[in-house]
VMD Tcl script that builds the backbone (N, CA, C; Angstrom):
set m [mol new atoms 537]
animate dup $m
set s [atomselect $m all]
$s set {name element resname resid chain x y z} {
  {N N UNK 1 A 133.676 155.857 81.882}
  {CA C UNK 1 A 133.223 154.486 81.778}
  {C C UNK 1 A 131.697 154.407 81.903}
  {N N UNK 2 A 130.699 155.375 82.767}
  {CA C UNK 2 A 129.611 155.260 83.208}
  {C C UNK 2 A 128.806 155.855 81.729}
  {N N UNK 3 A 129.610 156.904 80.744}
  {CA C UNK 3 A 128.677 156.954 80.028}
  {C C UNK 3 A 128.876 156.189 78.458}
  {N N UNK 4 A 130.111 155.079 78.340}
  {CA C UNK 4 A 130.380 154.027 77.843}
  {C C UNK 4 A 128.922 152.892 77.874}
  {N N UNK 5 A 129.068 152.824 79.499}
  {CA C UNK 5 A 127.727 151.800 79.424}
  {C C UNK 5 A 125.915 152.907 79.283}
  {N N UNK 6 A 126.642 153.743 79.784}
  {CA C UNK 6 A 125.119 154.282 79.263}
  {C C UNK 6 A 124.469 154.302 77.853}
  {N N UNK 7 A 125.533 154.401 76.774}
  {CA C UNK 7 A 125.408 154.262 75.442}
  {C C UNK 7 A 124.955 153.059 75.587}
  {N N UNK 8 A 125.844 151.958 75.848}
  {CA C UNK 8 A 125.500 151.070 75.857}
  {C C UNK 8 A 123.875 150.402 75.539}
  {N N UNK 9 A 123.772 151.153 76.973}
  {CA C UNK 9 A 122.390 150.405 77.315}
  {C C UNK 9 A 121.291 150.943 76.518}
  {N N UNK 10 A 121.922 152.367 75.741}
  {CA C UNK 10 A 120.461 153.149 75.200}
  {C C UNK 10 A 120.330 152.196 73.675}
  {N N UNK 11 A 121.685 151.722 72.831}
  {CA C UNK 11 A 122.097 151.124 71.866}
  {C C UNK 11 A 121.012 149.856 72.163}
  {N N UNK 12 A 121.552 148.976 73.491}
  {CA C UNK 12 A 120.553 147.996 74.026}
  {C C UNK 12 A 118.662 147.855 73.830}
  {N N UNK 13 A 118.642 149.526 74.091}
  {CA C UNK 13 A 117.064 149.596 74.442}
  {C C UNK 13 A 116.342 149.993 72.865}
  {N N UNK 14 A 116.802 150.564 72.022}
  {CA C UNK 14 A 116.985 150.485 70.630}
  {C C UNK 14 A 116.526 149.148 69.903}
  {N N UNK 15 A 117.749 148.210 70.410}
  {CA C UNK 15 A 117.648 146.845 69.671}
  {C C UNK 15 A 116.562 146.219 70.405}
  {N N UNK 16 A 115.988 146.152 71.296}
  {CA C UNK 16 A 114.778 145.303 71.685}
  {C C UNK 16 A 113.594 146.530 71.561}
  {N N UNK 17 A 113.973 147.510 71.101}
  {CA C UNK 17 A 112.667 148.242 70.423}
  {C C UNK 17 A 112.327 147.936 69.190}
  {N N UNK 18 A 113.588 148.181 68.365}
  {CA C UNK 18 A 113.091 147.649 66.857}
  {C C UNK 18 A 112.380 146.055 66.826}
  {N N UNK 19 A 113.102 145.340 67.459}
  {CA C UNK 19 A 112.494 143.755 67.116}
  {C C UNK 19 A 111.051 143.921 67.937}
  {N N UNK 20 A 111.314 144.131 69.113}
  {CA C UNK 20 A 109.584 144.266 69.666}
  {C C UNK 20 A 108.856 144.763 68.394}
  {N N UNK 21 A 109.176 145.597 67.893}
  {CA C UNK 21 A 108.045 146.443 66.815}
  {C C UNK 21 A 107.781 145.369 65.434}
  {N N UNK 22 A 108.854 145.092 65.208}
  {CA C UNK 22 A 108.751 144.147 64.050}
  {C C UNK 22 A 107.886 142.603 64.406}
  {N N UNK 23 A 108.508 142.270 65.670}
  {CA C UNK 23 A 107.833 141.075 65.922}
  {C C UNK 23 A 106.095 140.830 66.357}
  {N N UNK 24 A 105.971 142.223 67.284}
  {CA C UNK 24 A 104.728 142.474 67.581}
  {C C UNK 24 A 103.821 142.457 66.187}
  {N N UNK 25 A 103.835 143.298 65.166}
  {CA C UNK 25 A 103.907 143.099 63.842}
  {C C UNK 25 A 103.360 141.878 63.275}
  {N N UNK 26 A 104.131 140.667 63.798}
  {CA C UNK 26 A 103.696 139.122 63.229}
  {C C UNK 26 A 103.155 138.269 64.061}
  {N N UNK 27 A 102.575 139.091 65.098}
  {CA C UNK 27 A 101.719 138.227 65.993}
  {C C UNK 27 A 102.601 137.703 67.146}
  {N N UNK 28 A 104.122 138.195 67.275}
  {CA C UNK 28 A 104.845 137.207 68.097}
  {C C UNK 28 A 105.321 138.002 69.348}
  {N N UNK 29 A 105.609 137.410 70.148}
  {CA C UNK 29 A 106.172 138.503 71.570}
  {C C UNK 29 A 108.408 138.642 70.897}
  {N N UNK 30 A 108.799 139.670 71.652}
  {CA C UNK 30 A 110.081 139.262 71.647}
  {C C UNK 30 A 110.778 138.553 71.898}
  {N N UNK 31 A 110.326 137.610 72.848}
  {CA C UNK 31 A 111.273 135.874 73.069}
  {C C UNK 31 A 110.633 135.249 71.758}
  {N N UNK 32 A 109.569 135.220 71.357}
  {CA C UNK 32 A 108.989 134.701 70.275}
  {C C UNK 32 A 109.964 134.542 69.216}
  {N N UNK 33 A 110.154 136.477 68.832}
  {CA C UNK 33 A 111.350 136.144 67.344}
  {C C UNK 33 A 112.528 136.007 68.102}
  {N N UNK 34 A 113.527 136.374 68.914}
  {CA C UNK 34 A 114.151 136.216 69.193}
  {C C UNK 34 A 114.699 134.343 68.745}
  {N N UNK 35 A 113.619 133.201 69.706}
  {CA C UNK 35 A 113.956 132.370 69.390}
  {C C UNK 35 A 113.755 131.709 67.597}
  {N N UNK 36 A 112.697 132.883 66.732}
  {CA C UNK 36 A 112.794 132.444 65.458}
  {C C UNK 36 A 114.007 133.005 64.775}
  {N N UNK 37 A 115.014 133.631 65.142}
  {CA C UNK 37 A 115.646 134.447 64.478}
  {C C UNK 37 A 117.304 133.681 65.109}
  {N N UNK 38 A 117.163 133.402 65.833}
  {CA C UNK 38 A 118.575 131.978 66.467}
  {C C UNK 38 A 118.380 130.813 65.714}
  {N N UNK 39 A 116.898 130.323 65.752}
  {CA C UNK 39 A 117.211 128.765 65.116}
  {C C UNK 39 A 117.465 129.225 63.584}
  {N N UNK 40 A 117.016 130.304 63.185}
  {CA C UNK 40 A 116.861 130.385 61.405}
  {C C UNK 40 A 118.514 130.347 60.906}
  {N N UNK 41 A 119.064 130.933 62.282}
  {CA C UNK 41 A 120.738 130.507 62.103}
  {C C UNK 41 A 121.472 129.392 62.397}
  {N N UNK 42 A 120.938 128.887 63.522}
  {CA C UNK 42 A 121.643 127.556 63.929}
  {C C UNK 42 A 120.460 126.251 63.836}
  {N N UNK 43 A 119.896 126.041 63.135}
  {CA C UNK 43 A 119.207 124.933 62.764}
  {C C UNK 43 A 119.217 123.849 64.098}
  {N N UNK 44 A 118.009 123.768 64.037}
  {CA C UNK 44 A 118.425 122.102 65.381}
  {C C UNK 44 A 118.822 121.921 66.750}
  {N N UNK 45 A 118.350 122.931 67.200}
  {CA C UNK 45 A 119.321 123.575 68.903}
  {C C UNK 45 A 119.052 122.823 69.812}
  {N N UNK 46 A 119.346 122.388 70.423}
  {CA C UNK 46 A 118.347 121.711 72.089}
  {C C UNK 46 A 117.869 122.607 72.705}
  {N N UNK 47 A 117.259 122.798 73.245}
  {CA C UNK 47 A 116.356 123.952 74.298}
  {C C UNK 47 A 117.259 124.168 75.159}
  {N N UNK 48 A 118.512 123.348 75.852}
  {CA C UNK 48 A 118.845 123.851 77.181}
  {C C UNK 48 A 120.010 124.938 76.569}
  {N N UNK 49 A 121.081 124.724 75.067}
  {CA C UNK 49 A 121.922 125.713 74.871}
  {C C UNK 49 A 121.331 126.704 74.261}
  {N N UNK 50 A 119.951 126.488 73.727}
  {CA C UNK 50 A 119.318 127.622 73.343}
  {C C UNK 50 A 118.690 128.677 73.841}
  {N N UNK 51 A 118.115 128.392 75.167}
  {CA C UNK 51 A 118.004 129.428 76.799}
  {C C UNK 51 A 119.139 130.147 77.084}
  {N N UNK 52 A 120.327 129.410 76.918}
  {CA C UNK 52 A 121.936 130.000 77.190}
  {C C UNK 52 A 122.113 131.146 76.597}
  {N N UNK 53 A 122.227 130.834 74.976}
  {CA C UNK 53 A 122.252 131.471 74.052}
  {C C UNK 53 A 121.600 132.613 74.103}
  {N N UNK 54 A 120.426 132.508 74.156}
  {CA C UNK 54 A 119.168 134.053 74.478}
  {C C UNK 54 A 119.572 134.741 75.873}
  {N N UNK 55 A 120.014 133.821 76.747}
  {CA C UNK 55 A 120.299 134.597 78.136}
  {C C UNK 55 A 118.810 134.634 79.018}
  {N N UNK 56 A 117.743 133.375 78.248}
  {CA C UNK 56 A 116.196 133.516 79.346}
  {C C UNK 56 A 116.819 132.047 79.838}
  {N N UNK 57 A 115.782 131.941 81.043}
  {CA C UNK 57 A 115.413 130.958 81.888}
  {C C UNK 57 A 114.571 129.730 81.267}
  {N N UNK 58 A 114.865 128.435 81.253}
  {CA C UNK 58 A 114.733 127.365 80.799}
  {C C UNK 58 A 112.860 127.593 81.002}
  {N N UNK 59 A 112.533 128.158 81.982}
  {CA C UNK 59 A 110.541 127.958 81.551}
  {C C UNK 59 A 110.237 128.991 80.919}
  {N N UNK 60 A 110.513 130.111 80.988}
  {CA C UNK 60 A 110.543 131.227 79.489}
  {C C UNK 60 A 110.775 130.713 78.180}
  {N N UNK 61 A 111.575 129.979 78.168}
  {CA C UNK 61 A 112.057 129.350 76.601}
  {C C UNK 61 A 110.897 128.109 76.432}
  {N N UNK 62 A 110.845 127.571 77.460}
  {CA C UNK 62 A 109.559 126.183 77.151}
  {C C UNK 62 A 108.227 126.956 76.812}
  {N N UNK 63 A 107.843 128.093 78.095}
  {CA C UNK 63 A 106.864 128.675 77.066}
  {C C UNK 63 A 106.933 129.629 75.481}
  {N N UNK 64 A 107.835 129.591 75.110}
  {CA C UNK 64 A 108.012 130.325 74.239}
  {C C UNK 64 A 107.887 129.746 73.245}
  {N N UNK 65 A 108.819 128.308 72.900}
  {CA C UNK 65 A 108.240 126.998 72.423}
  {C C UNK 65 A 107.320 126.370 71.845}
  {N N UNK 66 A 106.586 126.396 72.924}
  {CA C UNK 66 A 105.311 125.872 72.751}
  {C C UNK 66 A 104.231 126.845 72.322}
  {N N UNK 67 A 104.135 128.601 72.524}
  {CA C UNK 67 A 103.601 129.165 71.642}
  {C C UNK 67 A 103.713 129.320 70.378}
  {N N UNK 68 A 105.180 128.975 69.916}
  {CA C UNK 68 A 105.771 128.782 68.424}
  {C C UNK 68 A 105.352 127.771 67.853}
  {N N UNK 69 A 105.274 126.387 69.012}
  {CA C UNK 69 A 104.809 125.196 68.095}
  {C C UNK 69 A 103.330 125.066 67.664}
  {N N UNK 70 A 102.537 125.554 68.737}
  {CA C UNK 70 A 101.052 125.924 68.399}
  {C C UNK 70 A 101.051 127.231 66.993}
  {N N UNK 71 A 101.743 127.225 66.783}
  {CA C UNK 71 A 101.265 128.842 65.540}
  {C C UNK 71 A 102.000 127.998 64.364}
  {N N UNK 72 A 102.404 126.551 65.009}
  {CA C UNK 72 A 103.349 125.897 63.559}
  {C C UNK 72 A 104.272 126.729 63.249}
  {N N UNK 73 A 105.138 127.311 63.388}
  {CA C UNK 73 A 106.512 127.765 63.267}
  {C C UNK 73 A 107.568 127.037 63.687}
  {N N UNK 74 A 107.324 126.224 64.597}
  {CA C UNK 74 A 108.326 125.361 65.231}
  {C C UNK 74 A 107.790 123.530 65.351}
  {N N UNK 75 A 108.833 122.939 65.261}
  {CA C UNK 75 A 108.752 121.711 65.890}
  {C C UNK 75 A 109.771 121.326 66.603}
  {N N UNK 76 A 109.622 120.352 67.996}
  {CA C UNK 76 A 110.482 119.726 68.282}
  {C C UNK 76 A 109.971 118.260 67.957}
  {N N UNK 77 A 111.354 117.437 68.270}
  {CA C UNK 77 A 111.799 116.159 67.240}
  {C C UNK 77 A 112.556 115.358 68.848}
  {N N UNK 78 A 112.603 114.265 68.381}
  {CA C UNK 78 A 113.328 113.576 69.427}
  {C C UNK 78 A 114.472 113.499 68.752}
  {N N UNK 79 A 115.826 113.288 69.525}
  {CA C UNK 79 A 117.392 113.563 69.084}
  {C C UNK 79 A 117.934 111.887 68.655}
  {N N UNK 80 A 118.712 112.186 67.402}
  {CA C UNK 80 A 119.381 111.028 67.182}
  {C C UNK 80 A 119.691 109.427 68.310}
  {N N UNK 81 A 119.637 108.354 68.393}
  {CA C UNK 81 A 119.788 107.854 69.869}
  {C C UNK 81 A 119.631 108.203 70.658}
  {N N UNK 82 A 118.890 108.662 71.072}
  {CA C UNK 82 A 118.522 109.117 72.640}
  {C C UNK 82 A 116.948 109.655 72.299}
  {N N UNK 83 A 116.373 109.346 72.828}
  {CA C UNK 83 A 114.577 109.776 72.622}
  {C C UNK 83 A 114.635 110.610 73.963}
  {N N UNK 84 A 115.015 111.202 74.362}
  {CA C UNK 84 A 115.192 111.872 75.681}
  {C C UNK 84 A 115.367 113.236 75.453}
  {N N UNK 85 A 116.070 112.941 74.439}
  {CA C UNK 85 A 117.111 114.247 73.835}
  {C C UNK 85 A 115.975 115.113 72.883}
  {N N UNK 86 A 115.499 116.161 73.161}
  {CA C UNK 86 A 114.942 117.341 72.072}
  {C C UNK 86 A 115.469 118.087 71.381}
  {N N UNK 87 A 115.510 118.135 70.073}
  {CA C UNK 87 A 115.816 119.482 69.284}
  {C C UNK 87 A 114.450 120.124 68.669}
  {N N UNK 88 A 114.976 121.562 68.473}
  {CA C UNK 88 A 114.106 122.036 68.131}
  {C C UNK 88 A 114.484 122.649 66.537}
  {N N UNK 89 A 113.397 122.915 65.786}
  {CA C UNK 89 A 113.631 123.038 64.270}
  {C C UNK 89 A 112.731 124.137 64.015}
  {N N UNK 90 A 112.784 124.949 62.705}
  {CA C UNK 90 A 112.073 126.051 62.325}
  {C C UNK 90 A 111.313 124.914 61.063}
  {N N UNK 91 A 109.832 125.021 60.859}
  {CA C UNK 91 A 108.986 124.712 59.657}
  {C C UNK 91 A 108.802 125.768 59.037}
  {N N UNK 92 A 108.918 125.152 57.443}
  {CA C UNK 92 A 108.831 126.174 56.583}
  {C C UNK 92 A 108.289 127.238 56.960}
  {N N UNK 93 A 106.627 127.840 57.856}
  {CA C UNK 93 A 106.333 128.871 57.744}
  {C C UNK 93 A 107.136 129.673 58.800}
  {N N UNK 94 A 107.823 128.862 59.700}
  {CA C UNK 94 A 108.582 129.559 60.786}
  {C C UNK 94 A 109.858 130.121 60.143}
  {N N UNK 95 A 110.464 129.793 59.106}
  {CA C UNK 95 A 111.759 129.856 58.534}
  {C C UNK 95 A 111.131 131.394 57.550}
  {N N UNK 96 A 109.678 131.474 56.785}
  {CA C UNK 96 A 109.376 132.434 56.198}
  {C C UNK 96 A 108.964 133.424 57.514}
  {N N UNK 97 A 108.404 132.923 58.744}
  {CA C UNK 97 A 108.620 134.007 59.693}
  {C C UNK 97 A 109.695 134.432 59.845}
  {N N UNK 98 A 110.942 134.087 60.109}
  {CA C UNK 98 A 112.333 134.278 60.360}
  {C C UNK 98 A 112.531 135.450 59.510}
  {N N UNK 99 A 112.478 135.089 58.252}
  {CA C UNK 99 A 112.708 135.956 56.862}
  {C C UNK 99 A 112.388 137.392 56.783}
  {N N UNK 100 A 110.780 137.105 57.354}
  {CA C UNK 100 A 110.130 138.683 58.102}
  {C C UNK 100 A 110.763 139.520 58.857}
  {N N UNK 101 A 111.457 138.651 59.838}
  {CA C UNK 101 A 112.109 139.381 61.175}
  {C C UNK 101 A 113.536 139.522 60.534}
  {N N UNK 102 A 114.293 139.361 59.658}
  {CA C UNK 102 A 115.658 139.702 59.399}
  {C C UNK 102 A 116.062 140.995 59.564}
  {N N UNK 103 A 115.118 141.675 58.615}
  {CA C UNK 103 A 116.103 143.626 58.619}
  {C C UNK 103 A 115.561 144.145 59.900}
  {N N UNK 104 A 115.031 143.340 60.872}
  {CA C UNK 104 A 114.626 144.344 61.788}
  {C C UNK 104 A 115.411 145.530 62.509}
  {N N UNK 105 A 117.101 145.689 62.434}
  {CA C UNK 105 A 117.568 146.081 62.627}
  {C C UNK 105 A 118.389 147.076 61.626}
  {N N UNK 106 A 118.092 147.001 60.520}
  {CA C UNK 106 A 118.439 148.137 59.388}
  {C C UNK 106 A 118.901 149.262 59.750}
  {N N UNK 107 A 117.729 149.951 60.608}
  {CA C UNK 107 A 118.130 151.475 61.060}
  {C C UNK 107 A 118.995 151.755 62.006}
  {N N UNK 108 A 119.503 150.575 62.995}
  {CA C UNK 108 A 120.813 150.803 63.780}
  {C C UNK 108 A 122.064 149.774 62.997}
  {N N UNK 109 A 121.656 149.213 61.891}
  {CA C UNK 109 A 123.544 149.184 61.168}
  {C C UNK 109 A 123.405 150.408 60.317}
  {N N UNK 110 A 122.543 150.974 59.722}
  {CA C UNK 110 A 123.062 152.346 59.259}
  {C C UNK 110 A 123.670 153.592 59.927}
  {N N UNK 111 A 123.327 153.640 61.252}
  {CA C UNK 111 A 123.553 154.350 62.215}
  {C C UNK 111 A 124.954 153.675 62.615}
  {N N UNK 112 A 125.165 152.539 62.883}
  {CA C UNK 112 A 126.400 152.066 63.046}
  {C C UNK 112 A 127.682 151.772 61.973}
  {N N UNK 113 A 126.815 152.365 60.720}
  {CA C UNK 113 A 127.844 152.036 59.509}
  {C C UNK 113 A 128.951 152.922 59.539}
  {N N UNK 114 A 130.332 152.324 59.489}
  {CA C UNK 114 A 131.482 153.220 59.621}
  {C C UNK 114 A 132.418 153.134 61.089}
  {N N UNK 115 A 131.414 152.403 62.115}
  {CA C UNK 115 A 132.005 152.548 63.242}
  {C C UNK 115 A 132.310 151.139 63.305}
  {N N UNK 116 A 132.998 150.179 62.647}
  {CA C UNK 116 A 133.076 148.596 63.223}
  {C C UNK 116 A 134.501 148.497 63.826}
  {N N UNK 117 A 135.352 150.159 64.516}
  {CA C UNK 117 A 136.560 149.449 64.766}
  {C C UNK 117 A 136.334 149.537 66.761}
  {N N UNK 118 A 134.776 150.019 66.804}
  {CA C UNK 118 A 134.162 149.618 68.115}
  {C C UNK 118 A 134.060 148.353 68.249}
  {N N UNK 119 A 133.959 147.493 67.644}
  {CA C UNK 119 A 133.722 145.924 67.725}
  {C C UNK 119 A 134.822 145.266 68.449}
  {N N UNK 120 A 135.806 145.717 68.226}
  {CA C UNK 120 A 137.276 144.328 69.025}
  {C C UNK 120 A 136.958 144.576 70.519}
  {N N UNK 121 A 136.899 146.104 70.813}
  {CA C UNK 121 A 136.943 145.984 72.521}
  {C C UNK 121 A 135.414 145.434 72.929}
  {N N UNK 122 A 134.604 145.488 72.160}
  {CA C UNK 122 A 133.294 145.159 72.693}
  {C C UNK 122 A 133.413 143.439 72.993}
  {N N UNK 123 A 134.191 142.670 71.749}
  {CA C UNK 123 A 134.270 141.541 71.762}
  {C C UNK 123 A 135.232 140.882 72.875}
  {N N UNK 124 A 135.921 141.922 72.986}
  {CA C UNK 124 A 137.300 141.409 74.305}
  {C C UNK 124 A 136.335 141.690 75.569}
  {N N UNK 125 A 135.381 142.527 75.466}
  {CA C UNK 125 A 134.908 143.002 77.068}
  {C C UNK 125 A 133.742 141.643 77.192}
  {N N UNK 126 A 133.121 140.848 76.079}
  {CA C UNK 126 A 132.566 140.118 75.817}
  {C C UNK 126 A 133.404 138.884 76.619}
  {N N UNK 127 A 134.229 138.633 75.879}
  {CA C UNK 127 A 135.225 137.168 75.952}
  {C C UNK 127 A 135.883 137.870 78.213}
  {N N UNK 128 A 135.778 138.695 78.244}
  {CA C UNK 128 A 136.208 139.147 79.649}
  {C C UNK 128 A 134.939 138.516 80.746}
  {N N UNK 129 A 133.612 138.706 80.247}
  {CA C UNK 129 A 132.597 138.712 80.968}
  {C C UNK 129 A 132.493 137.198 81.136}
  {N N UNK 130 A 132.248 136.196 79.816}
  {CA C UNK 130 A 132.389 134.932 79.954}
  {C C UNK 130 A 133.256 134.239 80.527}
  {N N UNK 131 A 134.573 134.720 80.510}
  {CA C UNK 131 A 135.664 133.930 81.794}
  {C C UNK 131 A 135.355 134.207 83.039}
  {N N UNK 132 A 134.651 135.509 83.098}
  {CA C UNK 132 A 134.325 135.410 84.807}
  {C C UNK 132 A 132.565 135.007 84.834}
  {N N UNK 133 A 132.169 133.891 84.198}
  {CA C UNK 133 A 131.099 133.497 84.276}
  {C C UNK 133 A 129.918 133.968 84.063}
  {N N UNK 134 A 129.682 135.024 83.747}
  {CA C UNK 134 A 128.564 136.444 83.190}
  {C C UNK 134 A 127.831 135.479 82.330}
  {N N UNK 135 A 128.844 135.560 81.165}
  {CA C UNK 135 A 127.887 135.330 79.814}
  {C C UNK 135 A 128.286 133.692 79.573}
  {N N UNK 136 A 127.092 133.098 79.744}
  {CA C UNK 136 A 127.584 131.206 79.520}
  {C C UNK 136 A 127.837 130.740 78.311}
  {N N UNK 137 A 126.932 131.468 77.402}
  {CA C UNK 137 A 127.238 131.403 75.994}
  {C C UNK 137 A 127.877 132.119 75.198}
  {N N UNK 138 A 129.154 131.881 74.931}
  {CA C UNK 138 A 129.958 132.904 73.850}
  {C C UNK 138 A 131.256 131.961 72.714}
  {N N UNK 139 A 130.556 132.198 71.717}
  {CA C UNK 139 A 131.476 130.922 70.517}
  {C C UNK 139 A 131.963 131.839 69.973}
  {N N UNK 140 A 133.097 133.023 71.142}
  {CA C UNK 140 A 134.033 133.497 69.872}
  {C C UNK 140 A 135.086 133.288 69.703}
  {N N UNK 141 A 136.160 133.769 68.672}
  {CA C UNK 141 A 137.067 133.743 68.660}
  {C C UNK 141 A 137.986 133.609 69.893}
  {N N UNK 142 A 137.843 134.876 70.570}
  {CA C UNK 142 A 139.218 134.850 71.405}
  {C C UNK 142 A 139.150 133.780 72.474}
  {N N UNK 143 A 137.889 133.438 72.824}
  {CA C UNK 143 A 137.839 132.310 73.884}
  {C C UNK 143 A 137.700 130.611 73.269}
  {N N UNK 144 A 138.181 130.328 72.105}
  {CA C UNK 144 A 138.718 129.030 71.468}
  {C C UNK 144 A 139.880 128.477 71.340}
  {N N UNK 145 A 140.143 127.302 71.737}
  {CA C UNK 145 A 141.481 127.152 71.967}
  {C C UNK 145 A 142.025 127.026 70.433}
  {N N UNK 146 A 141.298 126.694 69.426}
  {CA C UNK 146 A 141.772 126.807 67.885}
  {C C UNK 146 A 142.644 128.054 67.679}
  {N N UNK 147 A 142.225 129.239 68.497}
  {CA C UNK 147 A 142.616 130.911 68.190}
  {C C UNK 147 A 143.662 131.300 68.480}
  {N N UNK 148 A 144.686 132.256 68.054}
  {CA C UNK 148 A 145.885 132.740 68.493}
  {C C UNK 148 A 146.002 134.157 67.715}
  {N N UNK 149 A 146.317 135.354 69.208}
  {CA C UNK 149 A 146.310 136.146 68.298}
  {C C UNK 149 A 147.235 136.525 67.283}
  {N N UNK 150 A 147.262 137.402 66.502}
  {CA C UNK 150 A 145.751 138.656 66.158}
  {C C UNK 150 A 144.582 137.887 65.707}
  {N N UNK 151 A 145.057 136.983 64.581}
  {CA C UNK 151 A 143.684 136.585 64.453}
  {C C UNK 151 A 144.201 135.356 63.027}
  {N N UNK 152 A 144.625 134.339 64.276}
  {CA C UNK 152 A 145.331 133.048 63.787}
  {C C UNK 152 A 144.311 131.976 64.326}
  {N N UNK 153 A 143.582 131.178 62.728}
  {CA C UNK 153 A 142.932 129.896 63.413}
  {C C UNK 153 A 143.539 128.402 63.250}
  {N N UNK 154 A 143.731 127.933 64.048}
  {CA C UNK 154 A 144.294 126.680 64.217}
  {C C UNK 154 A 143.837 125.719 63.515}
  {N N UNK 155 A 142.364 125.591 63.749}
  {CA C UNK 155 A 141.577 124.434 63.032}
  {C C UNK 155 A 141.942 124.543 61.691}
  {N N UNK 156 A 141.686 126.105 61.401}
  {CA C UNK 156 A 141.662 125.764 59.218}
  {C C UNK 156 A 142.893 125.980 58.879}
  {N N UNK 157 A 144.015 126.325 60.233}
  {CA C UNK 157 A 145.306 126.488 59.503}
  {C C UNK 157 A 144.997 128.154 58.508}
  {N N UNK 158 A 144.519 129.374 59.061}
  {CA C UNK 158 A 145.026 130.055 58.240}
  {C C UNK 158 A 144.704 131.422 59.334}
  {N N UNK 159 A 144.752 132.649 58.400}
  {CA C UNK 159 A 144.427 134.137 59.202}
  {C C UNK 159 A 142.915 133.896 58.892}
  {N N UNK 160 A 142.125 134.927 59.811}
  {CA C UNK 160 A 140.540 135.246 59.560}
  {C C UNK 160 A 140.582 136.578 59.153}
  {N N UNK 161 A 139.688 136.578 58.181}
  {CA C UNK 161 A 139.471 137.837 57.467}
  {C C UNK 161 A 139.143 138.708 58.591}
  {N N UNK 162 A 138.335 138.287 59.345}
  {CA C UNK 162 A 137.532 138.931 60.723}
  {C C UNK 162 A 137.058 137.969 62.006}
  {N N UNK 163 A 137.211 138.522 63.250}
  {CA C UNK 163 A 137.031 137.561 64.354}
  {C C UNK 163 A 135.457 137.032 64.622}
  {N N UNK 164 A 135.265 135.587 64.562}
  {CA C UNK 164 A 134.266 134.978 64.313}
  {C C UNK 164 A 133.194 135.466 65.891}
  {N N UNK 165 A 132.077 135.636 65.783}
  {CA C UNK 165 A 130.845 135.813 66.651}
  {C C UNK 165 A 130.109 134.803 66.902}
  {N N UNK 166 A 130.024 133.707 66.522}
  {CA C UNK 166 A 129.175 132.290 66.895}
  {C C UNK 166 A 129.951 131.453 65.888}
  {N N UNK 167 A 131.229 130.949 66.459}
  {CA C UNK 167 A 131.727 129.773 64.760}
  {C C UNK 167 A 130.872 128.318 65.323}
  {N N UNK 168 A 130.434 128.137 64.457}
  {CA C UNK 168 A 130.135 126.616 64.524}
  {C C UNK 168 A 131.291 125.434 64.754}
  {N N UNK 169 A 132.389 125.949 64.865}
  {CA C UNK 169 A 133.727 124.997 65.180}
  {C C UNK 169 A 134.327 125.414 66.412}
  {N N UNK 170 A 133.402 126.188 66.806}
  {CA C UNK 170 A 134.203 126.965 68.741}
  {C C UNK 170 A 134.210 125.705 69.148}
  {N N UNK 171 A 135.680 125.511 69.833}
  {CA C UNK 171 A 136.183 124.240 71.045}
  {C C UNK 171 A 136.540 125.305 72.687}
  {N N UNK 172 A 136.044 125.466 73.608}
  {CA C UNK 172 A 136.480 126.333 74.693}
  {C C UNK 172 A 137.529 125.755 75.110}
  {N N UNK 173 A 138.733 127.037 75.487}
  {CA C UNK 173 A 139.920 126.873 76.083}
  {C C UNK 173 A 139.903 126.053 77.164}
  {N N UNK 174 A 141.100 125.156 77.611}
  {CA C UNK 174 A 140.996 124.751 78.717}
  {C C UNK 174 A 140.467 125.692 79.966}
  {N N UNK 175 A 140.300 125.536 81.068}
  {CA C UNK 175 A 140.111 126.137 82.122}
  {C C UNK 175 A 140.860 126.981 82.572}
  {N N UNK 176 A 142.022 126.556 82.122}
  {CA C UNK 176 A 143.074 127.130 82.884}
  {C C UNK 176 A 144.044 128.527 82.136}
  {N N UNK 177 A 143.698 127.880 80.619}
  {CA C UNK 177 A 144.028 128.714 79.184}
  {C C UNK 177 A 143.810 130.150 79.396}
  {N N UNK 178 A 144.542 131.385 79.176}
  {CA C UNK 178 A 143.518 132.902 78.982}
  {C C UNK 178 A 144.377 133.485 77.827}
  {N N UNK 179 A 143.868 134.141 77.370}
  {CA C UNK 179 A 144.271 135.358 76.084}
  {C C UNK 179 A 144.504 136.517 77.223}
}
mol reanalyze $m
mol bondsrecalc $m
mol representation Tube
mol addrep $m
């Protein structure tokens, strides 16, 4: 098990090497792309599920923010009814930053090409960590109450080709619910 997570972590230290390198690259720190490379996927975030999401601390993400919004890559907007409410958005040159930072990871899916039947236990040890409160943010499959296994979705009424990693239609199980 100890050298499970040791891979782990070297796999880990890998992926925030390549993006450090790429991002350093465009003038940006790694919370920098990090947060250009989330919104370029989820458009419109609020700052507080978007700290979640990254796994930083709500004044890490404000400064991070606000170095993005000064370089114009980012804006925040006040939220539908509620002027209280912030979202945050990628501007065009932040969305062509985004674009920059995409393949940053090329050389570890080639390295990982062939191995995706590592993915289910990673995703179950995933969906394990978030029920016992670890990880706050996780929109996958197995922890939606839409889901049933193997890999039955409720909402669209059909099978999934493959188990979803951030669905934009995640509803969390009751409390009480477990897979």
């Amino acid at each position: 098990m100890e050298r499970l997570l040791w891979a782990l972590e070297r796999l880990s230290a890998v992926q925030r090497g390549l993006l450090w390198k790429r991002a350093f690259a465009l003038g940006l720190t790694l919370t920098q792309a990090q947060v250009l490379l989330h919104l370029s996927k989820r458009e419109g975030d609020r700052p507080t599920p978007l700290s979640e999401a990254l796994g930083i601390t709500p004044p890490t993400l404000s400064d991070a923010l606000k170095a993005l919004e000064e370089k114009g890559l980012l804006e925040r907007t006040k939220g539908p009814g509620d002027g209280r409410i912030r979202t945050v958005r990628l501007t065009p040159r932040g969305l062509e930053a985004a674009q920059a930072l995409e393949d940053w990871a090329k050389p570890l899916l080639l390295a990982l090409e062939g191995k995706e039947e590592a993915l289910d236990p990673l995703l179950e040890a995933i969906a394990e960590l978030a029920r016992m409160g670890v990880v706050r943010e996780a929109r996958l499959c197995l922890l939606c109450r839409f889901f049933s296994a193997p890999d039955y979705c409720g909402l669209i009424e059909k099978n999934l080709p493959e188990l979803r990693l951030d669905c934009p239609d995640f509803a969390p199980q009751s409390p009480t619910a477990s897979r």
